[in-house]
C-alpha positions in Angstrom: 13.3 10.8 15.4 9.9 9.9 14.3 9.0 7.4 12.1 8.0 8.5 8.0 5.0 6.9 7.1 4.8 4.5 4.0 2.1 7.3 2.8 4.6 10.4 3.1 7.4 8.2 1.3 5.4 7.1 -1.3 4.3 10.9 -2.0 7.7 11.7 -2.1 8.8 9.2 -4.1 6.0 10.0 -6.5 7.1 13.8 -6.8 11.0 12.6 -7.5 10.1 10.5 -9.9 7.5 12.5 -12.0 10.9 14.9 -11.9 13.4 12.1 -12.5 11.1 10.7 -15.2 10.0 13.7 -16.7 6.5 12.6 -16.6 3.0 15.0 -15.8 1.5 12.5 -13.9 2.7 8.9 -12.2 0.8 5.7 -11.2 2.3 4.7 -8.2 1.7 1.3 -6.1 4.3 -0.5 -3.9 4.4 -3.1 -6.6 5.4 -0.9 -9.3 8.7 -2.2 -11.3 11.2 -0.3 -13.6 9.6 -2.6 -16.1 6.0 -0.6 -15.0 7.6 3.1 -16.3 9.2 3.4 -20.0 10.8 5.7 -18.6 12.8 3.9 -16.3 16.0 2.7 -17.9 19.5 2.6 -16.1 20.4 6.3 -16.2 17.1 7.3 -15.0 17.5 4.7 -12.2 21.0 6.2 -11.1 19.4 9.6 -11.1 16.5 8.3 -9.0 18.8 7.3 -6.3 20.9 10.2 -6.5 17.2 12.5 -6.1 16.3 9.9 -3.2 19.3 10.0 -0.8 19.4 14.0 -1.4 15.8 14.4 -0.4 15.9 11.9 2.8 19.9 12.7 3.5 21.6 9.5 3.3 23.4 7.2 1.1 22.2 3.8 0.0 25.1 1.0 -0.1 25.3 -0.6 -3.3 23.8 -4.0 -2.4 20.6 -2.1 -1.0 20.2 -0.4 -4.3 20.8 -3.8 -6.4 18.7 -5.6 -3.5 15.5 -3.2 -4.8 13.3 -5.1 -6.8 9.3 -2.7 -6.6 8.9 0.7 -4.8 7.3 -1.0 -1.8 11.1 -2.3 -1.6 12.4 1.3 -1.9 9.7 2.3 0.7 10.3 0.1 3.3 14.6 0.8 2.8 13.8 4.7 3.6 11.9 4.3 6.5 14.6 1.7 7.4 17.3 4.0 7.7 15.7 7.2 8.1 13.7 5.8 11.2 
């Protein structure tokens, strides 16, 4: 299996999340926070993870999803285990 690139995570991310967050368009950087996107509150959160592990095919444990802090953290945990 080849590596996903930061770039083709972060353009997925950014698709799920203008879906998740039912926003036209989305501002994206590896130090964006939940705090970044009004948006984002703790339902939205669990539905982002839900549209993340469907899209890449795996589950996240629990501490990996409290352990995210920014997307760069999310980025680097989907290359981690899809790579």
């Amino acid at each position: 299996m080849t590596a996903i690139s930061s770039e083709a995570v972060m353009d997925s991310l950014r698709e799920i999340m203008i879906d998740v967050f039912d926003l036209d368009d989305l501002a994206l950087t590896l130090e964006t926070t939940a705090d970044d996107i009004e948006e984002w509150d703790s339902l939205s959160h669990v539905r982002l993870v839900v549209a993340v592990e469907r899209k890449f095919g795996f589950r996240f444990t629990n501490s990996e999803i409290e352990s995210l802090k920014t997307v760069g953290d999310l980025v680097r945990l989907i290359q981690s285990k899809a790579g």
